[in-house]
N, C-alpha and C positions, 0 to 999 in steps of 0.2 A: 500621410497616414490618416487613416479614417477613424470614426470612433470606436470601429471592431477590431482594429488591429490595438488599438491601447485598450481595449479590452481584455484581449489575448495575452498581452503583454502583463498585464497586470495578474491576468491567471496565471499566468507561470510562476509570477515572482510569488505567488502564496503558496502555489504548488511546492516550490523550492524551500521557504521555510517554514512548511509541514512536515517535509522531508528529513528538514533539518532536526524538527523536535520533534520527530519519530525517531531517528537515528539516536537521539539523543536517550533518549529514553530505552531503547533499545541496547544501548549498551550500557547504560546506568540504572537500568532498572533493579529495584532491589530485590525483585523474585524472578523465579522462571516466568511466571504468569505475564508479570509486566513485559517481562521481554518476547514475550510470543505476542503479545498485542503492539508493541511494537513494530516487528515483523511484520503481522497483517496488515497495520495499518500505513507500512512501507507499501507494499505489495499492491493496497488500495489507491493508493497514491501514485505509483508506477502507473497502472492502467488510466488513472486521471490525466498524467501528465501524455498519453500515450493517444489517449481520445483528444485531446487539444491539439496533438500535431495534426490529427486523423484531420480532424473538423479547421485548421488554418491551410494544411495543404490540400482537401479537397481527395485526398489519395485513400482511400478504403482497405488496403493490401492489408493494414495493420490490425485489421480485426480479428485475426486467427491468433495474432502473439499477445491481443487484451485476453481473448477468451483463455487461453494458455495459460498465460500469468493468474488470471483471476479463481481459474481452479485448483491451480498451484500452493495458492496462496489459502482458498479455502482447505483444502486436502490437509494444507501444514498445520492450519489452526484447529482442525478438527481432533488432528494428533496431537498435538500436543495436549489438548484439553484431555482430548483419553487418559493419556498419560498421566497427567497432574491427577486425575480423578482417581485412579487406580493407586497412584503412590499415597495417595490422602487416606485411603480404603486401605491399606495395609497398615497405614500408621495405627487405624481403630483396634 
């Protein structure tokens, strides 16, 4: 193994526990809010972990399921923000 592949390696394993303290947060989170940032930052982290295989296997295929996920994941946080803003706006 060369220095790039324990570099790789090493990405992954912070990759893995972001995920884990997104996840976490995600479902302990004590508002909606936190747990929609949660979520995105799942979502963010998915297409990290997705560019790392992209970039150690050399295989390109995978860019249609980042682009995918990452507007998915924008789309969801978009809503949800609406949402919260409008429930905020009728509590006034």
């Amino acid at each position: 193994m060369n220095a790039l592949d324990y570099s790789f390696a090493a990405t992954a394993v912070m990759l893995g526990a972001s995920v884990l303290l997104a996840v976490y947060r995600l479902v302990r989170g004590p508002s909606v809010l936190d747990r929609v940032v949660g979520l995105s930052t799942v979502s963010v982290l998915l297409v990290s972990f997705i560019a790392l295989q992209v970039a150690v296997r050399g295989d390109s295929s995978y860019v249609g399921v980042m682009v995918t996920i990452a507007l998915l994941g924008f789309v969801a946080t978009l809503t949800a923000a609406r949402f919260a803003e409008r429930r905020a706006h009728d509590r006034d």
